[in-house]
C-alpha positions in Angstrom: 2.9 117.1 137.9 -0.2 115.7 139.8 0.9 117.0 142.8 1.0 120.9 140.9 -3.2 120.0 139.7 -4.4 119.2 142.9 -3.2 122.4 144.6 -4.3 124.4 142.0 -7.8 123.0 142.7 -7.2 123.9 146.0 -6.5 127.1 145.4 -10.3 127.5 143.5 -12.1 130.7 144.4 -15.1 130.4 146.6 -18.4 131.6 145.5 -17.0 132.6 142.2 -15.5 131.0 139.3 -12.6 133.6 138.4 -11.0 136.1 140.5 -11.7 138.9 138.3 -15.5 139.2 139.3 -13.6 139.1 143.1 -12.0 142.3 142.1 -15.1 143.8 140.0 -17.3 143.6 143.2 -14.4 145.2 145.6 -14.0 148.0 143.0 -18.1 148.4 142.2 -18.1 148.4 146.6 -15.8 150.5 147.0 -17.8 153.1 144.3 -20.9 152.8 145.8 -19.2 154.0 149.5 -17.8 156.9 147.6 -21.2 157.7 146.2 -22.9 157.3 150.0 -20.4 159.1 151.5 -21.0 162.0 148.8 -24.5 162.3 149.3 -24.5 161.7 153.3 -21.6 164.5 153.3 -24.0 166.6 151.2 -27.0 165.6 153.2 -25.4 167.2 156.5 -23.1 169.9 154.8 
């Protein structure tokens, strides 16, 4: 059972204490390209 704790600390997300703020800032990135894209597509349509 020790063995099963310390690879879960291994395991520990860098920069960030839970994954799910990991996948909030892909998703909030990937909207704010959609939203560039929009405008620069708009800019030069």
């Amino acid at each position: 059972m020790q063995q099963h704790s310390q690879n879960r600390e291994q395991e520990k997300v860098p920069l960030f204490p839970k994954w799910s703020y990991w996948y909030w800032l892909v998703i909030g990135f990937l909207g704010l390209l959609i939203v560039l894209f929009y405008f620069f597509t708009k800019h030069f349509a």
